[in-house]
N, C-alpha and C positions, 0 to 999 in steps of 0.2 A: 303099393300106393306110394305115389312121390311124395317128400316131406317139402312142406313150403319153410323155407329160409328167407327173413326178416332182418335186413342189412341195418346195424345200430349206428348211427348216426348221429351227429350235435358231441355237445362237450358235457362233464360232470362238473358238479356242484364245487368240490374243488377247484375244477382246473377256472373254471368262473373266479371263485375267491382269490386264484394264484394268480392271474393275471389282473386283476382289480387291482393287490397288492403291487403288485409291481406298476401297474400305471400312475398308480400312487405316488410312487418313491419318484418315478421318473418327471411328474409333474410340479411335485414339492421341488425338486431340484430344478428343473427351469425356471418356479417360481422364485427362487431365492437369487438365484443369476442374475433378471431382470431386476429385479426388489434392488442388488448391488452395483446395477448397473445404472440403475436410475439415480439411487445417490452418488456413484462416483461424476457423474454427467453433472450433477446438482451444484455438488462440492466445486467441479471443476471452474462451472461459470459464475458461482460464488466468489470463487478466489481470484480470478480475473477482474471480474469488479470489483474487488478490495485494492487489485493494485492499479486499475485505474481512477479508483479516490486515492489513493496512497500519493498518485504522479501526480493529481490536479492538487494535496493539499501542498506537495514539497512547490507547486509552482508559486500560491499563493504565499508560500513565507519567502519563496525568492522574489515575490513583487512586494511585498512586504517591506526588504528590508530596503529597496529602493527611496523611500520614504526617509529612511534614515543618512542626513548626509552630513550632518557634523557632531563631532568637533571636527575644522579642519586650519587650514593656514592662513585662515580668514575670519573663523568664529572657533572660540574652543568652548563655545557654551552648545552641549551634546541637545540634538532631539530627537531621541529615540522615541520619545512621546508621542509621535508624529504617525510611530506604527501602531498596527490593529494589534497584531499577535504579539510578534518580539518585545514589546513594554511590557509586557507579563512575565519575562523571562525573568526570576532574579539576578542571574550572572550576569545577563545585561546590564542591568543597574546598580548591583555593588556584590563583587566576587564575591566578600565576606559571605552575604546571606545562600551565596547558590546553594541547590541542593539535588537530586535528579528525580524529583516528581514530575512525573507527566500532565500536561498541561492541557487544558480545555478553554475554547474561545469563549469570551463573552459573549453572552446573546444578543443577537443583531434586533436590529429593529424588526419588524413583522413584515414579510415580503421583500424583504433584504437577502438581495442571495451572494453567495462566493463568501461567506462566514460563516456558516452554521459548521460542524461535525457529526451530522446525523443525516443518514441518507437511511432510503426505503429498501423493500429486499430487491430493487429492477438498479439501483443508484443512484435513484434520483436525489437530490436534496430536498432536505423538510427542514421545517423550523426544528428547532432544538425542543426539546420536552413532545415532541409531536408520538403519539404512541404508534405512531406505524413505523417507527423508527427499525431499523436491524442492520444496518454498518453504523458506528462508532468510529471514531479518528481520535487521537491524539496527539501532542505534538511536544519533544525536548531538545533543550539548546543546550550545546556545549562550545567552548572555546578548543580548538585545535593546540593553542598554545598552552603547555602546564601550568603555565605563570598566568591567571588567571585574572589576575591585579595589571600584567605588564600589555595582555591583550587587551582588554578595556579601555586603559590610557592610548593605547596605540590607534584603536579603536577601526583599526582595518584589517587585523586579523580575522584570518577564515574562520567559520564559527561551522559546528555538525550543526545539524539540524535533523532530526530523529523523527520519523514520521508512523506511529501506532494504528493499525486499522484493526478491530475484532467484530466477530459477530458471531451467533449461536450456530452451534454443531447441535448433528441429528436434532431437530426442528425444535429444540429448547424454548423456553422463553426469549424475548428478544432483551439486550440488555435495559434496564432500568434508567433514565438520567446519564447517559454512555458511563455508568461507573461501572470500571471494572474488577473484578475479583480481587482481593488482596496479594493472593499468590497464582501471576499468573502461569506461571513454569509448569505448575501442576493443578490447571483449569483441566478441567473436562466439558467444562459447560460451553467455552467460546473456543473461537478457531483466531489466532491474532496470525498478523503477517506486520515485519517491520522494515521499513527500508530506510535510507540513510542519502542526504545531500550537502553541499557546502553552500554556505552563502558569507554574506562581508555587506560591511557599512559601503555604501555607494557614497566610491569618494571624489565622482567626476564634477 
């Protein structure tokens, strides 16, 4: 009598759980790729629009200082007064008091644009105190010249003009009133980026 032979077929319970396990591992790990690829992509266009507010505020303190054109060989009675920003600077106004606090514009009137320092997370501008706020700007003046006393009277020496942009890393809170942390070398909370231009009293 021939014996019947029953060919075993399919997979066992383990090798199911062995390969579950591994598609596991291998899916975490594509999850995590994308997850780091999406924030570097983020970060990337984040930081591109920080430094295109960075280029529009350094234009605005270069039209800024146009504003400012004497004292000169015709009036030695200064008006700096004349500008939005630079009148806020102390070194501007009397060496004595400078200091290198970062500086924040006044609030414009409402629907007043090209002076706020608070932009949305796409860069657009918003009033200041506006909560959709997420770039911040800031801005410091320095004299090029040591003699700080001697540039002032001279009053056409190059001046730095220091231009602060920050805004919240891995999806933070955005900042508060654009103030920012005390120490900011060792933030974790914001991403700053700062750039640097020359400007001078317009002395044509």
């Amino acid at each position: 009598m021939m014996k019947r032979t029953r060919s075993a077929k399919g997979f066992t319970a383990v090798e199911v759980l062995v390969s579950m396990t591994l598609f596991a591992i291998g899916a975490a790990g594509v999850i995590s790729m994308l997850r780091v690829s999406i924030q570097g992509n983020a970060d990337a266009r984040r930081f591109d629009m920080a430094t295109q507010i960075a280029a529009e505020w350094q234009a605005r303190l270069r039209r800024d200082s146009m504003a400012w054109t004497t004292p000169d060989a015709f009036n030695n009675v200064g008006n700096i007064q004349n500008t939005q920003f630079l009148k806020d600077a102390a070194i501007l106004t009397s060496p004595l008091q400078a200091d290198a606090n970062w500086l924040q514009p006044l609030p414009a009137a409402p629907g007043t644009f090209g002076t706020s320092n608070a932009f949305d997370i796409l860069g657009r501008e918003i009033p200041q105190g506006d909560p959709a706020t997420f770039f911040c700007v800031n801005y410091r003046l320095d004299f090029l010249n040591p003699n700080n006393a001697q540039a002032l009277a001279n009053a056409t020496s190059p001046i730095r003009a220091e231009v602060r942009v920050f805004w919240p890393r891995n999806e933070q809170a955005p900042p508060t009133g654009c103030q920012p942390p005390a120490n900011t070398t060792t933030s974790t909370q914001y991403h700053f980026l700062y750039t640097a231009t020359v400007i001078r009293r317009n002395a044509t």
